[in-house]
matplotlib code that plots the C-alpha trace (Angstrom):
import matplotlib.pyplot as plt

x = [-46.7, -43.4, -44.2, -47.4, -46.7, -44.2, -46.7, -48.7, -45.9, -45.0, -49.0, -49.1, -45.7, -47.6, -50.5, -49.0, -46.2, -45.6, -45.4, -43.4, -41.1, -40.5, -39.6, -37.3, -35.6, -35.1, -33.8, -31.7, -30.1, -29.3, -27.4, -25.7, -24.2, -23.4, -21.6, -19.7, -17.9, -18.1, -16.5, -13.8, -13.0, -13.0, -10.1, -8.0, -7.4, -7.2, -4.3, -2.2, -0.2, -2.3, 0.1, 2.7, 1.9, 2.9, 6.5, 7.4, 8.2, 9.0, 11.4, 11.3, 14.1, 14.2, 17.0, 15.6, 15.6, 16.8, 14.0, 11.0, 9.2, 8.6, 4.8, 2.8, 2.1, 5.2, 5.4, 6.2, 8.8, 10.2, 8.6, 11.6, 15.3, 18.5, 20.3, 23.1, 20.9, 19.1, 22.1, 23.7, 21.1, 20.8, 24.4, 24.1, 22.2, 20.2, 16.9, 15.9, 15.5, 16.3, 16.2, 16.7, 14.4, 13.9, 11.9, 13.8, 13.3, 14.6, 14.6, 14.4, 16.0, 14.1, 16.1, 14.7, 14.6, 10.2, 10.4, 10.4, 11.9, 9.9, 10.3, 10.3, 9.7, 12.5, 12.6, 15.6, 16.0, 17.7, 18.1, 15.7, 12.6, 11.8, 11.3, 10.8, 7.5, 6.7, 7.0, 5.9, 8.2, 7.3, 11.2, 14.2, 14.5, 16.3, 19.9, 21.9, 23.2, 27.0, 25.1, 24.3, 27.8, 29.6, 26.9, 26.5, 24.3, 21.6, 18.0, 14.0, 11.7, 8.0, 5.7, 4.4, 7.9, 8.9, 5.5, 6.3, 9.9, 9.9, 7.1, 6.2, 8.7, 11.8, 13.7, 16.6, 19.8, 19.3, 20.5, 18.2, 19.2, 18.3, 19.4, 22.7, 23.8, 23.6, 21.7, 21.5, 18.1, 17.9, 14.0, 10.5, 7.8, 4.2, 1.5, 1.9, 0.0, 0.1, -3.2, -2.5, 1.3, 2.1, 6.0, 6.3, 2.5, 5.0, 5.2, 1.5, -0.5, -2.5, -0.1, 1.3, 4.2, 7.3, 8.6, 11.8, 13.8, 17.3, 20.1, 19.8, 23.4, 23.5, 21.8, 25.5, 27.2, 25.6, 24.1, 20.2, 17.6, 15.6, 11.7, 10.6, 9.5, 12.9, 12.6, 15.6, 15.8, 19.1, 21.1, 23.4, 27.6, 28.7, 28.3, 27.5, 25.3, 27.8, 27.1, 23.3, 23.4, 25.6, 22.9, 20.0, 17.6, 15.1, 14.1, 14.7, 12.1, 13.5, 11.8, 12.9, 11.8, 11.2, 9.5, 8.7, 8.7, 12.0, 13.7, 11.8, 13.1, 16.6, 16.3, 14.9, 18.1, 20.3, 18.6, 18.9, 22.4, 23.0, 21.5, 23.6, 26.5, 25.6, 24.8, 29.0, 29.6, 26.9, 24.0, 20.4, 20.4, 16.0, 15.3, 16.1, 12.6, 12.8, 9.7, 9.1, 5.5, 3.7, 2.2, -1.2, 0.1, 2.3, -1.0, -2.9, -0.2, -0.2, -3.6, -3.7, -7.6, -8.0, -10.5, -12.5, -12.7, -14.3, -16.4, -17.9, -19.2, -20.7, -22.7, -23.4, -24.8, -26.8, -28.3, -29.6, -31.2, -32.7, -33.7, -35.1, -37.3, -39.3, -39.6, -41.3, -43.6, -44.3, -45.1, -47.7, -49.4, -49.3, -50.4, -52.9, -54.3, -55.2, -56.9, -60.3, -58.5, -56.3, -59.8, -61.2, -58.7, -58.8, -62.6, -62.5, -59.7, -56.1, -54.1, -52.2, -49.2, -49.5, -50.3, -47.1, -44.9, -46.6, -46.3, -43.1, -41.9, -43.3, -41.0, -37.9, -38.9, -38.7, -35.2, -33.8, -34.8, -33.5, -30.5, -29.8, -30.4, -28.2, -25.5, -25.7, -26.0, -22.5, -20.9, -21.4, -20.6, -17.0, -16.6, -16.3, -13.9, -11.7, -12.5, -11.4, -7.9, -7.4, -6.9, -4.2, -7.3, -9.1, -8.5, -9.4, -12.5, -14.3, -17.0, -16.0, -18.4, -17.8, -19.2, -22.0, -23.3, -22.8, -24.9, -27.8, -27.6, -27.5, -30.3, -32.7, -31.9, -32.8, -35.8, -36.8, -36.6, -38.1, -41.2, -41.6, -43.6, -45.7, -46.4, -47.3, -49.8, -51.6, -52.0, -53.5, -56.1, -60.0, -61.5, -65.5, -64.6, -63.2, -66.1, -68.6, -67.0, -67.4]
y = [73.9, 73.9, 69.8, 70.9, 73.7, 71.0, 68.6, 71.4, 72.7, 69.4, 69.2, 72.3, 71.0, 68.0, 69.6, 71.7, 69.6, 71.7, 74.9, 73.4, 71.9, 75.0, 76.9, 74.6, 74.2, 78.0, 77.9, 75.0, 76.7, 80.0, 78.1, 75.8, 78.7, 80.4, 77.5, 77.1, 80.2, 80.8, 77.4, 78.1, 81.6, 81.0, 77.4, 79.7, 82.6, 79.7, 80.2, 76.9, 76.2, 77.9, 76.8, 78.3, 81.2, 84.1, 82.6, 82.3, 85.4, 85.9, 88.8, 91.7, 94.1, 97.4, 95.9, 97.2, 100.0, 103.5, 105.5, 103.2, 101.6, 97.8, 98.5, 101.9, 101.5, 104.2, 101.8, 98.3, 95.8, 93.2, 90.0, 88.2, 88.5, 88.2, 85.1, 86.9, 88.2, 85.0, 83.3, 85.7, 85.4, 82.2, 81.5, 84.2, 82.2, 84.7, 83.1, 79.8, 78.6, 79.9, 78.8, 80.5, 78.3, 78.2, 76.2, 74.4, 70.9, 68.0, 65.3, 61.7, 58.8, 55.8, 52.4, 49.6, 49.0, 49.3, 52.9, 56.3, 59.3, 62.1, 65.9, 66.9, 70.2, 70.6, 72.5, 74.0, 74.4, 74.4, 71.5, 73.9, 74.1, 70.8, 71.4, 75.0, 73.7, 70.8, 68.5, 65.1, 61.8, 58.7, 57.2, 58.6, 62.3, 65.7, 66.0, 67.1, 71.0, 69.8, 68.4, 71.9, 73.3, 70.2, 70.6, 67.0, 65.3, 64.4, 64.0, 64.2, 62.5, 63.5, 60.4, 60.4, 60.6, 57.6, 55.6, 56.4, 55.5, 52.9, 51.2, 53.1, 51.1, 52.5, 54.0, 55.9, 55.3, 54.1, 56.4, 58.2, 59.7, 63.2, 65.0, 62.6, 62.7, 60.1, 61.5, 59.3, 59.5, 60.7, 60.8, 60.7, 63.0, 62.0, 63.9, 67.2, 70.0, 73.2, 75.4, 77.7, 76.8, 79.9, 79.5, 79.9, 82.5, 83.8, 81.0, 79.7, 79.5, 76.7, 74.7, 71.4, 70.9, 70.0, 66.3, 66.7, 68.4, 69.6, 71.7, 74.9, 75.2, 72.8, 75.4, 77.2, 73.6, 71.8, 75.4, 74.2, 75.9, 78.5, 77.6, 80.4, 84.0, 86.2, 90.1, 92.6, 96.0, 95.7, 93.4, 91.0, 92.3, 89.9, 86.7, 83.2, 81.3, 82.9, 86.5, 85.8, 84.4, 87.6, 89.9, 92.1, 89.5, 88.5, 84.8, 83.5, 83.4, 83.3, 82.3, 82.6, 81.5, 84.0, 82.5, 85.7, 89.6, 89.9, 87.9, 89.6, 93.1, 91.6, 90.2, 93.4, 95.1, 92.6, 93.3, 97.1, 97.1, 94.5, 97.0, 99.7, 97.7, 96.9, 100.3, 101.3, 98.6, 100.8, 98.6, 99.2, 102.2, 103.2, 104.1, 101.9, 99.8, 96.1, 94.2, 91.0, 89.4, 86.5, 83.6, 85.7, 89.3, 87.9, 85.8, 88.6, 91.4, 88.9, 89.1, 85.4, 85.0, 86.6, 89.1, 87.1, 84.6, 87.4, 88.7, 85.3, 85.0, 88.4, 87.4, 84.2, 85.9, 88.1, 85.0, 84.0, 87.2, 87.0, 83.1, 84.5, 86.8, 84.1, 82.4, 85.3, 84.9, 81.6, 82.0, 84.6, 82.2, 79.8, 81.8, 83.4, 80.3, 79.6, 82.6, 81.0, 78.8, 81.7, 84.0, 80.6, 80.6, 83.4, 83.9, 80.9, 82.9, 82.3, 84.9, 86.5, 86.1, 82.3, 82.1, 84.2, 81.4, 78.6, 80.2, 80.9, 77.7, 76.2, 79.1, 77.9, 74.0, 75.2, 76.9, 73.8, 71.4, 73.9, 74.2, 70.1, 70.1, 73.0, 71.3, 68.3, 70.9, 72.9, 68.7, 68.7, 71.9, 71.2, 67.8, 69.9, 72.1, 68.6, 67.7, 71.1, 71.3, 67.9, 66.0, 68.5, 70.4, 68.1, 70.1, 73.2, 72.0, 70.1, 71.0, 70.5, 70.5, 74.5, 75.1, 72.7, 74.8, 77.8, 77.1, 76.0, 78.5, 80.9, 78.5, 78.8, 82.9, 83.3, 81.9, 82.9, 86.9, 86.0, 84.9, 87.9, 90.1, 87.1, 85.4, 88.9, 89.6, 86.1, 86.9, 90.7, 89.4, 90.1, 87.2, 88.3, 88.3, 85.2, 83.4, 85.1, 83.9, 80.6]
z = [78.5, 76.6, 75.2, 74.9, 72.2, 70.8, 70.0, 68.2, 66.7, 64.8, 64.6, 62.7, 60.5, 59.7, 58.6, 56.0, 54.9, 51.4, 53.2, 55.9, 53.6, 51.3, 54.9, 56.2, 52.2, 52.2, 55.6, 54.8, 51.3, 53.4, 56.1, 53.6, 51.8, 55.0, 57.2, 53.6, 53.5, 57.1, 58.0, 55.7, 56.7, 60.2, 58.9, 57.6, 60.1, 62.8, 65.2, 63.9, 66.6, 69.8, 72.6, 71.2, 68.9, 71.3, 71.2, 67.4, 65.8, 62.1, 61.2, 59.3, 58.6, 55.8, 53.5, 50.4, 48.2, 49.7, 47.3, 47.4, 49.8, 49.8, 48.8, 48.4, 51.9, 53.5, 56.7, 55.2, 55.5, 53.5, 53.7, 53.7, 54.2, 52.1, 52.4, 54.3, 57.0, 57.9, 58.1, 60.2, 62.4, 62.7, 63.8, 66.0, 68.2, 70.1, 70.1, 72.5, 68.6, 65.3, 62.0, 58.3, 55.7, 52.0, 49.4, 46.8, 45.0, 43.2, 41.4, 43.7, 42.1, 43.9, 43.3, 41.2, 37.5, 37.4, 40.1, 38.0, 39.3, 40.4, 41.6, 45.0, 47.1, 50.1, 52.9, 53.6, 57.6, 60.3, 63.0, 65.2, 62.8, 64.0, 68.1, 66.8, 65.2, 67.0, 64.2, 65.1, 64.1, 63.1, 62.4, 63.7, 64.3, 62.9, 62.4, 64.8, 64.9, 63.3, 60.9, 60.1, 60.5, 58.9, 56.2, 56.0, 53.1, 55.3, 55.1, 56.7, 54.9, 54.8, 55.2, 52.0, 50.2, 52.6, 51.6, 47.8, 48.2, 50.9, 51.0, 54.4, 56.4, 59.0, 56.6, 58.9, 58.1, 54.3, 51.3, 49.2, 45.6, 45.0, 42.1, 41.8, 44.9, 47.8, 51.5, 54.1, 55.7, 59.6, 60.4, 58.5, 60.0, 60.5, 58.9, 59.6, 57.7, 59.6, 58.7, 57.5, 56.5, 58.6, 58.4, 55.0, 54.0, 51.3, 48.7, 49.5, 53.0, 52.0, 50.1, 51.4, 53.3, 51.4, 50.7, 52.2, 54.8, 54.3, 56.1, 55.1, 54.7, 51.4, 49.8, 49.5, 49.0, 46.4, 44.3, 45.1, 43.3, 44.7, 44.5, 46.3, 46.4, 45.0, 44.7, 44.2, 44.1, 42.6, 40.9, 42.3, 42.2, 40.5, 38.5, 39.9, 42.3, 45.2, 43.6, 43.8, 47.5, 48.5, 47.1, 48.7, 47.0, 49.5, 49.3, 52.8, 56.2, 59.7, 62.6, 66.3, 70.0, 72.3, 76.0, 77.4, 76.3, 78.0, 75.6, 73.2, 73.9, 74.0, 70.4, 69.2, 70.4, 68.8, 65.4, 65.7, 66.7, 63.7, 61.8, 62.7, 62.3, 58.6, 58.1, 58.3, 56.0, 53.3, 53.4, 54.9, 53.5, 55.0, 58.6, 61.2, 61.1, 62.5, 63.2, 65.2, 64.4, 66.4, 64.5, 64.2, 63.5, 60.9, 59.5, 59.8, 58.0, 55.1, 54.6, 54.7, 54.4, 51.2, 50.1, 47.9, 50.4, 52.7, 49.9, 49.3, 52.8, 53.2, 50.0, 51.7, 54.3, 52.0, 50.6, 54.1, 53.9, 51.1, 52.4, 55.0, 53.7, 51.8, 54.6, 56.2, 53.3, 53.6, 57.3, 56.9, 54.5, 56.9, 59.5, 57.7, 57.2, 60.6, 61.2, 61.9, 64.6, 66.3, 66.6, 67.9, 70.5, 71.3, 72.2, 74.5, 76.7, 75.2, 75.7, 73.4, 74.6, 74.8, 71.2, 70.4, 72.7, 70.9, 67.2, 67.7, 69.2, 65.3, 63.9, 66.2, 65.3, 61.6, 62.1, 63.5, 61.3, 58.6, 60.2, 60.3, 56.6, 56.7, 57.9, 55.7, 52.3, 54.2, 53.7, 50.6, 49.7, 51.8, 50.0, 46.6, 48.2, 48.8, 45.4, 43.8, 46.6, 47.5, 50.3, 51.6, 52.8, 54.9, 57.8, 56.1, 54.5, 57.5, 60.4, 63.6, 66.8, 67.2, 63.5, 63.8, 67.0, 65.3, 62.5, 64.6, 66.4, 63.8, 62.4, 65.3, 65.5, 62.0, 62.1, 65.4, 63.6, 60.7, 63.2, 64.7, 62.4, 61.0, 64.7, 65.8, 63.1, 63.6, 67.2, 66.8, 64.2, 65.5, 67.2, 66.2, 62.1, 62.6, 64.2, 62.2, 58.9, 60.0]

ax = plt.figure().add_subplot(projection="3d")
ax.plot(x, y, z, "-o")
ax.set_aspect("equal")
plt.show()
């Protein structure tokens, strides 16, 4: 019987291909809209590294200001630490993995008369960030950990930076010119685009990753810039770049790797007795209030999928309603337009019951189709997100297999409901009227 409702179903499709078409446009405009927003949402509170999310923890410590809060809300933290206190940490070495980071930039100096030089973003790191955050390799690799301590002038190119510089060729152990001075590259990354960029929400969850990668300890050495987020609650003792690094300005993220909640419970006691310590030397003047957040509570305290992103899909979603409801018009038009041939059918012995199956299948074969359209309209709707972001976005702004069920299911649901009430009043309509208006 199921085939056999099919074949009237696209029967009755054919038949009234206006109607039909209007139903599966409106259909098709709701789940457009909705797949949109929904698709984007869903992108940017994905968990961006899953297999190891439960392991990375960003840290939070109550440096500031001994009268105010961080924010109105009593119970916040800093979002970042002082340059002193990630660096600390860091060289404490408590972690499986550690690393203090920073944004900063400059100005590359490519060689040849005809190349121009252009400004760069750097990530200032630690040797760990890179098995830290699984960062793949295309050439070479990161600089060893003396590196670091040595604060040698070395250098990770992204794979853009080395396609712009290089030509895209092995460029490990050649010099590169950045601001003046002469680094000697070590490794160039593959594409890698974290989404969200989770280890760094601060200055920009969906921006792209930096061009380079340098030791974080240059950032002392050569005076680099800070590109980042920088709050004080005070002012800095002193004059200088020193003075500024030496001062409860916040600027810097730290990450650690914890394996297992045992190692997370001895981190948290390092920090607090840290704290203490500090607190004899007349800084950390709040509460004792440390905080260690996985990838996806840190995500999630940073509001990372912003509001008006979440606003735009609940009025998506209202828009399918309101899609919806002319197509519940529609469909008692249609319906009531084969009135005569319902009654008919039902005065030769149909039952009512298998009119509401087969009525309801054309609903169903209406939601589907509208949902395939659907899909198609959500394309185009996330190729003008790529035209707006660029092509940074790709992974932000694309359906996978998951999304594409979802909206035909949410398709076929849709439509299904909006059947109800105008497949139910077809089949309650009185047989004798029928057949003696004919």
């Amino acid at each position: 019987m199921f085939g056999y409702y099919i074949k009237l179903a696209l029967k009755s499709v054919k038949r009234n291909p206006i109607l039909s078409l209007l139903m599966v446009t409106a259909i098709a405009l709701g789940i457009g809209a909705c797949m949109t927003t929904i698709t984007v949402n869903y992108l940017m509170s994905a968990d961006p590294i899953p297999h190891k999310s439960q392991q990375l923890f960003h840290i939070q410590v109550d440096s500031w200001d001994p009268n105010n809060a961080y924010s109105d809300d009593a119970d916040s933290l800093p979002n970042q630490l002082t340059w002193t206190d990630a660096t600390n940490f860091t060289l404490a070495k408590k972690a499986l993995r550690q690393s203090a980071m920073g944004m900063s930039g400059g100005i590359i100096e490519p060689a040849g008369d005809d190349a121009k030089p252009f400004e760069a973003s750097i990530r200032l790191a630690y040797t760990d960030f890179f098995p830290m955050f699984d960062v793949p390799f295309i050439y070479g690799t990161a600089w060893d950990s003396q590196s670091d301590t040595d604060r040698e002038q070395v250098v990770v190119l992204s794979k853009r930076t080395n396609e712009s510089v290089f030509g895209g060729e092995n460029s490990v152990g050649k010099t590169i010119v950045i601001d003046g001075r002469n680094f000697q590259i070590v490794g160039v990354i593959d594409d890698w685009q974290p989404m969200p960029k989770f280890y760094d929400v601060n200055n920009g969850g969906f921006n792209e990753t930096e061009q380079l990668f340098m030791p974080f300890s240059l950032k002392e050495e050569l005076e680099l810039p800070n590109w980042g987020n920088n709050n004080c609650w005070k002012s800095p003792d002193g004059e200088g770049y020193k003075a500024f690094l030496q001062s409860e300005c916040i600027n810097t993220q730290m990450w650690v790797e914890l394996p297992n909640d045992l190692a997370k419970a001895e981190y948290m006691d390092y920090l607090n007795n840290y704290v203490m310590e500090q607190k004899k030397l007349g800084r950390f003047p709040r509460p004792l209030n440390n905080r260690l957040s996985n990838v996806m509570e840190w995500m999630a305290s940073q509001e990372v999928v912003e509001e008006d992103a979440k606003m735009m899909m609940w009025l998506s979603f209202m828009f399918l309603l309101v899609c919806l409801l002319n197509t519940i018009g529609l469909l008692l038009a249609k319906f009531t337009g084969k009135s005569s041939e319902i009654g008919l059918r039902l005065a030769v012995g149909a039952s009512k019951a298998d009119l509401f199956k087969q009525h309801l299948l054309e609903t169903a074969l209406i939601g589907v189709m509208g949902g395939i359209a659907g899909i198609l309209l959500a394309l185009v709707g996330l190729q003008g997100i790529k035209s707006l972001y660029g092509d940074f976005v790709d992974d932000l702004a694309s359906l996978d297999l998951s999304m594409i069920l979802v909206a035909l299911s949410i398709a076929l649901l849709s439509s299904i409901l909006a059947g109800l009430y105008p497949t139910w009043r077809a089949c309650n309509i009185a047989p004798a009227s029928q057949l003696k208006s004919q």
